[in-house]
N, C-alpha and C positions, 0 to 999 in steps of 0.2 A: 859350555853353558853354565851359569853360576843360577845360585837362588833366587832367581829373580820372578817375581808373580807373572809378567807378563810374558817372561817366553815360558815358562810354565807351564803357563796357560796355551800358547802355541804350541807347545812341545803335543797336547792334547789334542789340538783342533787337528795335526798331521797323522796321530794315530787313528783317530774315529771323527774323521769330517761328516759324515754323512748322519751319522747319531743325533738323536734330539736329543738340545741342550736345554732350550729356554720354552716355556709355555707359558702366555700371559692372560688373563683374563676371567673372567667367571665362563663365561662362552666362547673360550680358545682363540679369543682372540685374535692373536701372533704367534705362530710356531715356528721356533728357530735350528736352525740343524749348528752345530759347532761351526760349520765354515762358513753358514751366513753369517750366526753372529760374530765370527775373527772379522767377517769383511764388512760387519757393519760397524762395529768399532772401529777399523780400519779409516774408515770415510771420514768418523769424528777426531781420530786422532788428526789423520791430515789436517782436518780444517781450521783444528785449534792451532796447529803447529804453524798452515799461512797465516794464520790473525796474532801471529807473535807470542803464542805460550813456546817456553824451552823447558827443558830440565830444569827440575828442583821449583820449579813455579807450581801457583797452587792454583785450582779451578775448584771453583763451590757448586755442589750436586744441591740446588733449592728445589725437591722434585718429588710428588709422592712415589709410588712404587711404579715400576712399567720397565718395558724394556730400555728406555732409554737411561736410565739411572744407571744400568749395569754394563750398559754400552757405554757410557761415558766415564763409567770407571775405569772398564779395561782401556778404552781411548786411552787415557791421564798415562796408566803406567806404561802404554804403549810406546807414546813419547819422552817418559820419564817424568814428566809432570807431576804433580801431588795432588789426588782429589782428594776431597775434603767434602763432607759431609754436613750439611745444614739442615735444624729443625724446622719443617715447615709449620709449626705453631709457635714460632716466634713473632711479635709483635716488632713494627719498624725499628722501636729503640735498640733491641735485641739482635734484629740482623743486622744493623749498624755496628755496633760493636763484635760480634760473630765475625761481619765482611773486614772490617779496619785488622780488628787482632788479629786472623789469619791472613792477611796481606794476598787478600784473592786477587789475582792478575782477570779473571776469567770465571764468568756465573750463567752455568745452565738452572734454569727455574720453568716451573709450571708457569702458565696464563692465568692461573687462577691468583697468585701470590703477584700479580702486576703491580698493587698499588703498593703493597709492603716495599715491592721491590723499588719500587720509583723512590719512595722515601728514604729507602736505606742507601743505593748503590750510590750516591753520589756525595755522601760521606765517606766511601772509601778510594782515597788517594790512587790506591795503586790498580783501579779495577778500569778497564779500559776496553774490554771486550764480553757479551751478553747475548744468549743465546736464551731463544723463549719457543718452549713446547706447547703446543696447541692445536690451535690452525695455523694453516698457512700464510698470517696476516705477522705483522712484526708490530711487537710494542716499544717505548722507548727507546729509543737507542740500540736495538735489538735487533740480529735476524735471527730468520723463523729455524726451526732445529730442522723441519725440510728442503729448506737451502743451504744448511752446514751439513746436511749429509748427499745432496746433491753433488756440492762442489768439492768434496772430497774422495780421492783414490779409494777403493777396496784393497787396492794393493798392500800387501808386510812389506814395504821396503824402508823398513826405519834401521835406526844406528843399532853398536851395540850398546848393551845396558849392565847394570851391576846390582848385586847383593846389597849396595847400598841407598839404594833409590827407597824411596820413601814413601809411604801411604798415610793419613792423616786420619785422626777419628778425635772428632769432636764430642765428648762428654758434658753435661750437666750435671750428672750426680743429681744430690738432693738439698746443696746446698753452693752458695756463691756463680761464679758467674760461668758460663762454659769454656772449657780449658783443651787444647788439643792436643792428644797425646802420639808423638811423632814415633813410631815406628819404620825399622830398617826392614827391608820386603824378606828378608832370611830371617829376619826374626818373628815375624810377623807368621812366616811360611808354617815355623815347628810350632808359634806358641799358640798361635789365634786358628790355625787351618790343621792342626796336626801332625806339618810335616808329611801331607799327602796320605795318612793312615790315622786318624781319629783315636781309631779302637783296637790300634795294631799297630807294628815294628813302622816307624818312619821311615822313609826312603832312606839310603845311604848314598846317594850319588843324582842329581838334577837328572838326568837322565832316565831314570830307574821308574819314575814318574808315568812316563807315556809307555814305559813297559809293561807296566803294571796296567793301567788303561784297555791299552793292546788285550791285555791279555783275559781280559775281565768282560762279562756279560753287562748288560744294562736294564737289568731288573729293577735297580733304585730308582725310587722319585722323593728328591725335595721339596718341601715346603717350605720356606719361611715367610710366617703369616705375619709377623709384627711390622712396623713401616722398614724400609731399605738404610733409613736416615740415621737408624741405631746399627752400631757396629756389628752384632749379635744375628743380625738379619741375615747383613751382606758378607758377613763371614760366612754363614751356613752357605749362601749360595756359592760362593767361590769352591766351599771344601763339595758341594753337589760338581760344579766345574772340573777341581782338581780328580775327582772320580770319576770322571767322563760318564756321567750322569745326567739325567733329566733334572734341571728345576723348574718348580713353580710356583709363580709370586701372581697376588691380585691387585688390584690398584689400592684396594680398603680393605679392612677388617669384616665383615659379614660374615657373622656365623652361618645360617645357611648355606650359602655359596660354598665356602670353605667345604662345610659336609659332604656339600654336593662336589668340588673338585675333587677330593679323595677317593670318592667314590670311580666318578668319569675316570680320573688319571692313573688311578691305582697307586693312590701318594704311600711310599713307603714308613716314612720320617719329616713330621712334623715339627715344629721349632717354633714356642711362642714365651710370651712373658707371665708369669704366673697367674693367680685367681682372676685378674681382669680380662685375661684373655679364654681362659678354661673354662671358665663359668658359664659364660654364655652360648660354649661348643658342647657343653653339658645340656642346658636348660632346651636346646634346640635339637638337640641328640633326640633327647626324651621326651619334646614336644612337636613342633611343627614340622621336620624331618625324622621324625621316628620312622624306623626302617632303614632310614640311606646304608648303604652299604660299607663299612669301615675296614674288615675284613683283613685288605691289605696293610694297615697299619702295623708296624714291627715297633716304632719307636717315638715316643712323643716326648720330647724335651722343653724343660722351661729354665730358662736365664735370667741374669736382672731380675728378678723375683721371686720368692721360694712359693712355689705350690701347697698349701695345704694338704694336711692330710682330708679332710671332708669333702672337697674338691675331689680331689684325688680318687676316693674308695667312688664318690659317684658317676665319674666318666668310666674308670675302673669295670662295673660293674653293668657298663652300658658296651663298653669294649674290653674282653674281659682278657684278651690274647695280646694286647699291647704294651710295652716296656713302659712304664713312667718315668722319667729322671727328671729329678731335680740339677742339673749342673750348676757350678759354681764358675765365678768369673768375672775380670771386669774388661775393661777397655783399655786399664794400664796393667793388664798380666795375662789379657786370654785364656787360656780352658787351666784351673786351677783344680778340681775334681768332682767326683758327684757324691750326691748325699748317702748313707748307707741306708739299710731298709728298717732298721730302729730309731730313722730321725723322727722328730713330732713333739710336741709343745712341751711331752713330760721330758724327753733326755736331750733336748736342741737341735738345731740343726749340723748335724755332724757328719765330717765330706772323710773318705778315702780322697788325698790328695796325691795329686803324681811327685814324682821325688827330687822335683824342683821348686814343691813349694813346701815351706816352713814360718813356725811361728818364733820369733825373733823380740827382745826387748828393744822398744823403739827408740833408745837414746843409746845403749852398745851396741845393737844390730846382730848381739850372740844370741843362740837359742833360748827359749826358754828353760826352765824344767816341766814335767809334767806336773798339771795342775794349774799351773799359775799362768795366769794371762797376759798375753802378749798380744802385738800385731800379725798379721797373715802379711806375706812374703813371698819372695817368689825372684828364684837365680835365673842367670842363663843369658836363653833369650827374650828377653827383657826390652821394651821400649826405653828412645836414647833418652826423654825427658819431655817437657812441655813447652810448646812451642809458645816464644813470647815470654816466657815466666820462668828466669833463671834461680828466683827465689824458691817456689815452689817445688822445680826441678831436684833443687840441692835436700830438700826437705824431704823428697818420696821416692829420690832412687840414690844408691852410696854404692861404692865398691868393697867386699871384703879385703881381708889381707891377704890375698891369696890376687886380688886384681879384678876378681868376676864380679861383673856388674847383679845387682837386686835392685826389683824396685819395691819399695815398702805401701804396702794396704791400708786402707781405713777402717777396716774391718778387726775388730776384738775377737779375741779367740784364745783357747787352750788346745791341749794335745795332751792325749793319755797314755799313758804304756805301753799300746799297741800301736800309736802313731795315729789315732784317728782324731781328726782336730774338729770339737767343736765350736763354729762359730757364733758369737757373743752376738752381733750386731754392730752398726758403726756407732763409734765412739762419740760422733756428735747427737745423735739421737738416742742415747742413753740417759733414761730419768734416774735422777738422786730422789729416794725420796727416803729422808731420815738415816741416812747413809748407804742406804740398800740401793743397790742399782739393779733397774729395769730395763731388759732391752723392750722393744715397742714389737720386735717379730715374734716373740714367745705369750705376748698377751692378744696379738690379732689373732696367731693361732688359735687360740683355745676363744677370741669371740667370733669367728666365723663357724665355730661346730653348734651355736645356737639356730636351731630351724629358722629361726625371723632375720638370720644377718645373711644381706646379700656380697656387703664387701665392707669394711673398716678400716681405717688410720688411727693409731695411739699414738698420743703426744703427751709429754709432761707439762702442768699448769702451774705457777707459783702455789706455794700454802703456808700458812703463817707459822705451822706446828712440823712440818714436816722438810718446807723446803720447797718439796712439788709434791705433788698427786700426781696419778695416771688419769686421762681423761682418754675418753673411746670415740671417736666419732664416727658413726654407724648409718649405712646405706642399707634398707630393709629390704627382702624382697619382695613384699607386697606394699605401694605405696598406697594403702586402705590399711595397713597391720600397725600393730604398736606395739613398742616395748619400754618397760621400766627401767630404771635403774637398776630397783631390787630384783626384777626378774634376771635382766644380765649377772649382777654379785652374785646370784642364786646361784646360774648355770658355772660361773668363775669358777667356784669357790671348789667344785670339784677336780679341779683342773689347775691350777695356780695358787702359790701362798696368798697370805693376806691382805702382805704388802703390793703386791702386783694386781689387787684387783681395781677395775674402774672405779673411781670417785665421782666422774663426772661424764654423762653420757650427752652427746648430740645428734642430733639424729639429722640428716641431710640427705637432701633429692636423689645427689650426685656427690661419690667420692673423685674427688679430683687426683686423676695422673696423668702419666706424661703420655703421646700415642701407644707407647711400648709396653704399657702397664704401670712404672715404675711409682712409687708413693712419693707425692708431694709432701713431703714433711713439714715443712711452710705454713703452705693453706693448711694442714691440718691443726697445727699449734695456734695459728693467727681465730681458727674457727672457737676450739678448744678454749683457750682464753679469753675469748670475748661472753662465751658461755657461764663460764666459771665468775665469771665478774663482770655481770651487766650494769651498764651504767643508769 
């Protein structure tokens, strides 16, 4: 047996079949033991495999959370297939070009996403097979996902498989068009899942895997509350998977429910995207579910987005026994480290990283010195490059002299004498303003610790004297409350130099991100400037 996710993941389902794996629902919806869910995957791998997907072909997951997302994922690697991950908040133009660039043979999507999908799938050349979750009724060109698991075996009698088979994760970022960053399943294995040990020695040997399983109680329960469509999610659940663990996933985000699952399931470890996901498991903690029982929680992590400290001390203080971490990471380098316990708006956010990642000048690719800022890095196992995009590919991952692959970050950063790197911010959202640079994460910091902010985006705005301003645009938490300008510079000014305080504040209904939390940097400059210079 080699590195390979899917027998893995089998290697699993033989040691502890009978163990619950998957729980779906606000009201339990679906409960799956490990060898239903091998043999419900089972069914969809066969079915894609008679509809003509093989190896190294890709199938697009168009689908919110449920069991079927994660049944179709193991399906894809089961046959070898490539699932690939699609935003279901994309609009037709967008999953048209999503479906074309990743050359999808094969697209599981919601009922709900029908007309998007009617628009998009027949702009893509190579997509020829379409499977629709719902009812039992078919749309377009479609069968229904209960006659692709119908006509398919429960039986494992598939080929062998390799180290080198491939998983897809499709990124956004915060800027330009979405890019898929192709990961080898062994890389994928140590960089993105741990290596079957998160927080502890990785396996040594594929096998060592289901011994470790074997031999291990099932006290854990996962969470991952963010949608399944971000990488971050459906990582967590595989590493709940690789741990012959319980997970469990809801269809949506719903603060309550969420409370309430913890409570019913006894969720050990939770996994969301920063203040937009925390805030509201705060505001509900301490309001309409005050009392639920949290108890069980060991560990609550946030990804894709740094959690504030304000955030933070108030769930904190409502669950007072739980670990907070901030992790760090993306989709082109997997678990990079976590934040130390003196990060926060005065010293940055600053990560113990594991000792494959380093900060590097991004035109020699040698280390820095300490002090001086470089790009975040990261050797090893390492994704091959970007599917599609040989240019971009060349640009973000190089080889040392030595031959070991890196792929290079967007992320600004230093490293201090003790090797703790704190990071800057991305380099494209860095405001000039009079030569000084601003990251935009160090000024939301310190304007979310004002009592009237419920959530913000900082963006740089043209200025005639300076170059740019910082402009703040701010989500309140009473939409009856108000805030000044001067009141915010007031609250700044303790907290941030001069040059980093707001010049120009917007105030908005709604801050705009992605389902995951992540900040549209976009809409927030596009809002910011129009502010700044009304016509």
């Amino acid at each position: 047996m080699e590195y390979n996710l899917a027998d893995l993941f089998e290697s699993v389902v033989d040691a502890v079949p009978d163990r619950e794996a998957l729980v779906y629902g606000f009201d339990s919806e679906r409960r799956l033991t490990y060898a239903e869910l091998d043999a419900a995957a089972n069914r969809i791998g066969h079915h894609l495999a008679a509809a003509g997907v093989g190896p190294g072909q890709h199938v697009g997951l168009h689908l919110f959370n449920g069991v079927e997302y994660l049944q179709t994922a193991l399906a894809c690697l089961k046959i070898r297939a490539v699932p690939v991950n699609v935003n279901y908040r994309y609009v037709a133009e967008e999953l048209a070009y999503l479906y074309q660039d990743a050359d999808l043979v094969a697209l599981i999507h919601d009922a709900e996403f029908d007309d998007r999908v009617a628009k998009a799938a027949g702009r893509c050349v190579t997509l020829r097979h379409v499977v629709r979750v719902g009812d039992d009724t078919t749309g377009p060109a479609a069968v229904s996902f209960q006659q692709a698991e119908a006509s398919g075996s429960p039986e494992r009698d598939f080929g062998p498989r390799s180290a080198d088979d491939q998983f897809i994760i499709y990124t956004g970022g915060t800027t330009g068009m979405p890019k898929g960053v192709m990961w080898r399943a062994e890389d994928l294995f140590f960089s993105g899942l741990g290596g079957g040990a998160p927080t502890g020695e990785p396996v040594r040997r594929p096998a060592e895997l289901a011994e470790r399983v074997a031999a291990s109680g099932d006290g854990l329960v996962f969470f991952p509350t963010a949608p399944l469509m971000h990488g971050t999610s459906t990582l967590t659940a595989f590493i709940g998977f690789f741990f012959g663990q319980k997970v469990v996933i809801h269809r949506k985000f719903v603060p309550e429910e969420v409370l309430r699952t913890i409570e019913r399931e006894r969720v050990t470890s939770v996994s969301l995207v920063g203040d937009a996901m925390l805030r509201p498991l705060t505001d509900a903690l301490g309001g309409p579910v005050k009392g639920v029982d949290c108890s069980s929680l060991l560990t609550l992590s946030s990804s894709g987005a740094i959690l504030s400290d304000t955030v933070r001390a108030q769930f904190q203080a409502l669950v007072p026994n739980v670990l907070i971490l901030n992790n760090f990471g993306s989709s082109e380098s997997g678990f990079n480290g976590t934040a130390t316990d003196d990060s926060g708006p005065r010293r940055g956010f600053r990560l113990k990283v594991n000792p494959r990642t380093a900060v590097v000048d991004p035109d020699t690719h040698l280390p820095v010195a300490p002090g001086q800022t470089g790009h975040l890095a990261q050797r090893g196992h390492v994704p091959l490059g970007y599917y599609n995009d040989p240019e971009k590919t060349a640009r973000t991952f190089f080889r040392d002299a030595s031959g070991e692959r890196w792929v290079l970050l967007g992320d600004l950063a230093t490293v201090d004498d003790d090797g703790i790197v704190t990071v800057l911010g991305r380099g494209s959202q860095c405001i000039n303003t009079g030569g000084e640079k601003v990251f935009p994460e160090e000024v939301e910091e310190a304007v979310k610790s004002h009592p009237h902010v419920y959530d913000v985006l900082v963006a740089g705005v043209p200025d005639p004297r300076w170059g740019s301003h910082v402009a703040a645009v701010v989500q309140l938490r009473d939409t009856e409350g108000t805030l000044t300008l001067t009141d915010l510079q007031t609250h700044c000014r303790t907290r941030l130099a001069g040059y980093k305080i707001p010049r120009t504040l917007v105030i908005t209904p709604q801050i705009h991100r992605s389902p995951s939390g992540k900040a549209d940097y976009r809409w927030a400059a596009a809002i910011a400037m129009a502010a700044a210079n009304p016509t």
